[in-house]
C-alpha positions in Angstrom: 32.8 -10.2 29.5 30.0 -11.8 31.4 27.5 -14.0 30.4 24.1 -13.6 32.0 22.1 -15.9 30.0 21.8 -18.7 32.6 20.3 -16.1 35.2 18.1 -14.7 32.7 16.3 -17.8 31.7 15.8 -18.5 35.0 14.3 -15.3 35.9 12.1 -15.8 33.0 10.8 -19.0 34.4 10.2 -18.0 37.6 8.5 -14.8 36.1 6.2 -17.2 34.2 5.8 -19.6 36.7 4.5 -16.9 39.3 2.2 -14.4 36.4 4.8 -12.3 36.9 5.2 -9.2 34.3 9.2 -8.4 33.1 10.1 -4.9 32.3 13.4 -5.7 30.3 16.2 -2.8 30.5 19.5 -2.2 29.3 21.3 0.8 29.8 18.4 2.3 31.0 18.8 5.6 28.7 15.9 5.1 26.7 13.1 4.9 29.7 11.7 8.1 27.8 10.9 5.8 25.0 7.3 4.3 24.5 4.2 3.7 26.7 5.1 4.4 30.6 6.3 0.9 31.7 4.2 -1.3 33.8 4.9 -0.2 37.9 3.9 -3.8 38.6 6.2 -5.4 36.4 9.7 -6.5 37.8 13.0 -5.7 36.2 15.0 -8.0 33.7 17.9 -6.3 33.5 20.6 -7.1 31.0 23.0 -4.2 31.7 25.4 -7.3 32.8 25.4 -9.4 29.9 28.0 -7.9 28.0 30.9 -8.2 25.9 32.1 -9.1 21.9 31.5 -12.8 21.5 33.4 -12.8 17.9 34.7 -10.2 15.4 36.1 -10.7 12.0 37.3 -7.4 10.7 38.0 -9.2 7.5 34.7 -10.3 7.3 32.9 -6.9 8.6 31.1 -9.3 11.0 30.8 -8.6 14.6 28.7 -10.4 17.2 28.1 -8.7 21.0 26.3 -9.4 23.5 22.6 -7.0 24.2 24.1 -5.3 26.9 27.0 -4.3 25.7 27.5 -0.6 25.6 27.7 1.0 22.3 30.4 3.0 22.9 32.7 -0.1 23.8 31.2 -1.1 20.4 33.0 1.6 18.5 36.1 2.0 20.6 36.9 -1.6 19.3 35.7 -0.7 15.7 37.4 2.0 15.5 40.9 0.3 16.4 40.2 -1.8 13.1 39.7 1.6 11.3 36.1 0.1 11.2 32.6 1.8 12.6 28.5 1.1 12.3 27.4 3.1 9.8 23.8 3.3 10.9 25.6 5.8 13.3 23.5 4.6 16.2 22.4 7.3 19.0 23.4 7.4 21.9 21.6 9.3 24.9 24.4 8.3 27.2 27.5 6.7 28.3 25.1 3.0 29.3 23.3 3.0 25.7 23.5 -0.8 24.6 23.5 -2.7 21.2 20.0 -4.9 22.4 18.5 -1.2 23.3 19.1 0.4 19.9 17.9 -2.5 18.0 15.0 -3.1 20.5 14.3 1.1 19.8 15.5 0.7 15.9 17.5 3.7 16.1 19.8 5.1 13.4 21.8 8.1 12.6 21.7 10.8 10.0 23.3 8.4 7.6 20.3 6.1 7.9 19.0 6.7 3.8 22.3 5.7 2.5 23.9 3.1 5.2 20.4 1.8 6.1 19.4 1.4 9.2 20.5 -1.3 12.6 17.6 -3.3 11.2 19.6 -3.6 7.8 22.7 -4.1 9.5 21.5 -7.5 12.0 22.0 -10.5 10.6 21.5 -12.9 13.3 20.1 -12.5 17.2 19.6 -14.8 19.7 16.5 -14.4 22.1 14.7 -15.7 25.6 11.3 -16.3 24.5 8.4 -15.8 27.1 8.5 -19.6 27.9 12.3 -19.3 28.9 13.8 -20.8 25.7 17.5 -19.7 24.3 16.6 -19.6 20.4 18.7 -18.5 17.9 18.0 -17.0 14.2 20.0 -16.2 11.9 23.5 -16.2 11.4 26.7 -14.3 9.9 25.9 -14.6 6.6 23.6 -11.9 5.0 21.5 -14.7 3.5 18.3 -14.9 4.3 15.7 -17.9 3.7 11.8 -18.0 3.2 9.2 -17.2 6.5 9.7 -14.7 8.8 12.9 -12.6 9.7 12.5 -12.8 13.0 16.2 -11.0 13.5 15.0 -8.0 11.8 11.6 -8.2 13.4 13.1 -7.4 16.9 13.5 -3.8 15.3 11.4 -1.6 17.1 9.8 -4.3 19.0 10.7 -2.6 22.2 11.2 -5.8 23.8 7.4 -6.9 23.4 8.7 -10.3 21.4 11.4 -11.6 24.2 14.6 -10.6 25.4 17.1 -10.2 22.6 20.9 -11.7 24.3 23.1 -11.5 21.6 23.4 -10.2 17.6 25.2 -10.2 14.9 25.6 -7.5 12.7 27.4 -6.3 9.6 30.2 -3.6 10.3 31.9 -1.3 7.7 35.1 0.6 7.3 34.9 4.4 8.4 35.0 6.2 5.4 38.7 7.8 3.8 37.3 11.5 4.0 34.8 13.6 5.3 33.0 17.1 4.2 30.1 19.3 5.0 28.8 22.2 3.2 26.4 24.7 4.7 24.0 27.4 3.4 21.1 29.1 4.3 17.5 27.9 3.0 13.8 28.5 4.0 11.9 25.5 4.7 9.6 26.0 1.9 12.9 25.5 -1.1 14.8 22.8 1.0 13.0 19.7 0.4 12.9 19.5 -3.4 17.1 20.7 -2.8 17.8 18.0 -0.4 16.1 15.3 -2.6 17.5 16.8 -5.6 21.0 16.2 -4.2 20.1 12.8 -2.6 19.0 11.2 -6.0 22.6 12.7 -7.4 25.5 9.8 -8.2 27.3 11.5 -5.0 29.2 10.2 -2.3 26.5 12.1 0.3 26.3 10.6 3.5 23.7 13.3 5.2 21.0 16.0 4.3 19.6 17.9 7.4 17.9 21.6 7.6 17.6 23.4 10.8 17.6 27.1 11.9 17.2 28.3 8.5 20.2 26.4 7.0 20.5 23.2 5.4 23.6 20.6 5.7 25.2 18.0 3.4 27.4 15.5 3.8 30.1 14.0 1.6 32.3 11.0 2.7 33.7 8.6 0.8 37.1 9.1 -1.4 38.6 12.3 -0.8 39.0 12.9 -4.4 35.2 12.4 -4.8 34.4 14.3 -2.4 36.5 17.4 -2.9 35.4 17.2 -6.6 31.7 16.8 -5.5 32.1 19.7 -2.9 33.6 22.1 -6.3 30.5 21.3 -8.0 27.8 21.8 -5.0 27.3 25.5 -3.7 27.4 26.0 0.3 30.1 26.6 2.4 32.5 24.3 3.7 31.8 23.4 7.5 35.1 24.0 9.5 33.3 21.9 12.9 30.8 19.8 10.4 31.5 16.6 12.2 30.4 18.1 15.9 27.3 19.1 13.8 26.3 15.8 12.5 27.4 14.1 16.2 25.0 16.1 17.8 22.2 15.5 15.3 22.7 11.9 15.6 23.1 11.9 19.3 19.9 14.1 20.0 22.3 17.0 21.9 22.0 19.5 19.1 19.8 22.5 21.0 16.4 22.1 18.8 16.4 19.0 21.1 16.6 20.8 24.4 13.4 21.6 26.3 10.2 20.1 27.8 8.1 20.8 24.6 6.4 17.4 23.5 8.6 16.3 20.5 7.2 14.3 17.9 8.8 12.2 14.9 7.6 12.1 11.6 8.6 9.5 9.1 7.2 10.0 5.6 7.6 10.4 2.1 11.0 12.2 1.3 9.0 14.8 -1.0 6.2 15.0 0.8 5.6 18.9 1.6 5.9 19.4 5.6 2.9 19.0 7.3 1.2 22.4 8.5 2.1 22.9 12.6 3.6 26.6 13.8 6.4 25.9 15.7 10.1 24.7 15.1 11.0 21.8 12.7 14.0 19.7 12.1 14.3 17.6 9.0 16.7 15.2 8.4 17.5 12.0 6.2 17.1 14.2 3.0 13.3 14.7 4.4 12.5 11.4 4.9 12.3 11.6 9.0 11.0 15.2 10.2 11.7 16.1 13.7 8.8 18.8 15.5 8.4 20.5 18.9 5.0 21.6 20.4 1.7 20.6 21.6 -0.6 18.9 19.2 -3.4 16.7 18.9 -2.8 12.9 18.2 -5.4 12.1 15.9 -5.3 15.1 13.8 -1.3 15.0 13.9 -1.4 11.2 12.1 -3.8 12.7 9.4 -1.2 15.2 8.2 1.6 12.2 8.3 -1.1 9.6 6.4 -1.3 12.6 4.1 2.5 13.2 3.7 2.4 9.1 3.0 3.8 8.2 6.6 3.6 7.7 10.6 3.9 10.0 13.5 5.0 8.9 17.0 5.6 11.1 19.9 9.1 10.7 20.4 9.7 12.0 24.0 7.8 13.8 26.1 3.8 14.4 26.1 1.3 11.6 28.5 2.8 9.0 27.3 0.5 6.7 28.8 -1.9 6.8 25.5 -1.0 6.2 22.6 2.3 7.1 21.3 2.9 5.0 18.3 0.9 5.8 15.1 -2.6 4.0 15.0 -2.5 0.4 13.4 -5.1 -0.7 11.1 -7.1 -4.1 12.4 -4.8 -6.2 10.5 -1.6 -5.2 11.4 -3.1 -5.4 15.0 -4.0 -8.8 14.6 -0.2 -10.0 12.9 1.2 -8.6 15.9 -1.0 -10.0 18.8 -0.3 -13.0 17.1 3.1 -12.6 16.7 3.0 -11.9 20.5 1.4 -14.9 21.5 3.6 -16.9 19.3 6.9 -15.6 21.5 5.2 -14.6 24.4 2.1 -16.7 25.3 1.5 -15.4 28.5 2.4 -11.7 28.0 5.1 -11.2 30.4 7.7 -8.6 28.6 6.9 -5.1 28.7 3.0 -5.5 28.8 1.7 -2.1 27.1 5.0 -0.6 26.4 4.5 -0.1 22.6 0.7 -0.1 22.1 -1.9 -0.6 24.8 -3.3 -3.6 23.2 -0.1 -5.7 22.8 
């Protein structure tokens, strides 16, 4: 376990101090995430601030350092017969806790587990001017004003440098099953979210190459009883599958192709783009490969009552996240100002503006 904090802060100061920009990395697996980083801006790296400050397997609370790998994260959960069931990905060996919450990344099981941002329930951060705050707790209780824990989700880092969070954990469930049949994209969303708004113990709905997959876990007599009811197959290697959906490895994610993410209305019909789709969380998140138009690609997620972001590849230095209205823009330059006054953490990295 090491506790970086001290350097941090300092770091911070003498970044402020000197108009220096921060580039703040973990793990440094999810570079490919975002606006290109600043080249001018130094790094604040907290791959060294790791370890598990508490755990209460009783209480399903755990609090880890930002740095901490994931995968020591569920080698220790998993001891406990214990696991995060936002089934973070991971797109290596280094991917930290700060890094997934920083990216608000979750797993296939994200509709019914929620997601990392559900799970927090306290962080501590560095703030631009070098302070150690903390907000939060271990409690799942939240009070009036801002949740600044949950706020950090998908903040890429733009609000301070997250050190340390706790976060609900939850047992890993008795039994596990996936059926598998084939279905054309045009029949598989009103199936999927037929199925999803069932009193089922489903833990997953995916389509891809023609075929779509569910997910029962839970008690293995509900979900044996469940699985007699459904149709499809029963998967023989369904737990590779859903692995490599939630770590990115299956193959629809190999390849240069720009790939873009879609998260909209579950019944929403897809948006109309040739080329190959994945859809996943019962059709609420939409995964598609290929070149395409920025503005003309938000209009078809708007329309399918969502967002768009190119997820990895493309020029990523435009825009990558969906357009925000003037309003939005001007809660989160504020927002910005309020934790970072002078604009030192990842300057650009999200939107240009911020």
């Amino acid at each position: 376990m090491a506790d970086d904090s001290e350097a941090l802060k300092k770091q911070i100061l003498n970044a402020r101090k000197k108009h220096q920009k921060l580039n703040i990395v973990g793990g440094g697996t999810k570079g490919f995430m975002g606006r290109t980083a600043d080249s001018d801006a130094e790094a604040l790296s907290l791959a060294e601030h790791t370890g598990i400050v508490e755990y209460h397997p009783v209480e399903l609370i755990m609090t880890a350092r930002a740095g901490t790998p994931i995968s020591v994260i569920e080698t220790i959960l998993a001891e406990e017969g214990q696991c995060l069931h936002f089934e973070p990905p991971r797109f290596g060996d280094a991917s930290t806790l700060g890094g997934t919450l920083a990216c608000n990344l979750s797993g296939p099981a994200r509709p019914w587990s929620g997601s990392v941002r559900d799970q927090v329930l306290g962080i501590r951060l560095l703030n631009g001017k070098g302070e150690h705050l903390r907000f939060g707790g271990q409690v799942m209780k939240n009070v009036a004003g801002y949740d600044v824990s949950r706020l950090q989700a998908g903040a890429m880092g733009t609000l301070g440098a997250i050190t340390e969070i706790s976060l609900k954990v939850m047992p890993i469930p008795a039994s596990s099953m996936t059926l598998v049949e084939e279905m054309p994209i045009e029949d598989v969303i009103r199936y999927m979210n037929q199925r999803a708004g069932e009193s089922k113990p489903i833990t997953g709905a995916a389509w891809v190459d023609g075929k779509v997959y569910l997910r029962l876990s839970g008690a293995k007599s509900a979900v044996e009883a469940t699985a007699e009811k459904w149709t499809g197959e029963v998967m023989e290697q369904g737990e590779e599958f859903w692995q490599q959906l939630q770590h990115m490895q299956h193959d629809f994610f190999a390849g240069d192709e720009p790939l873009w993410r879609f998260s909209v209305g579950s019944t929403a019909a897809n948006p109309e783009l040739d080329g190959p789709w994945l859809i996943d969380w019962a059709g609420s998140q939409r995964w598609y490969r290929g070149e395409a138009d920025m503005a003309q690609i938000e209009t078809m997620a708007q329309r399918a009552g969502g967002q768009v972001s190119l997820f990895r590849g493309g020029d990523r230095s435009d825009e990558v996240m969906h357009h925000q209205p003037q309003a939005l823009q001007t809660i989160q330059k504020r927002l910005k100002e309020s934790f970072d006054p002078d604009g030192i953490f990842n300057p650009g990295r999200l939107y240009s503006w911020l």
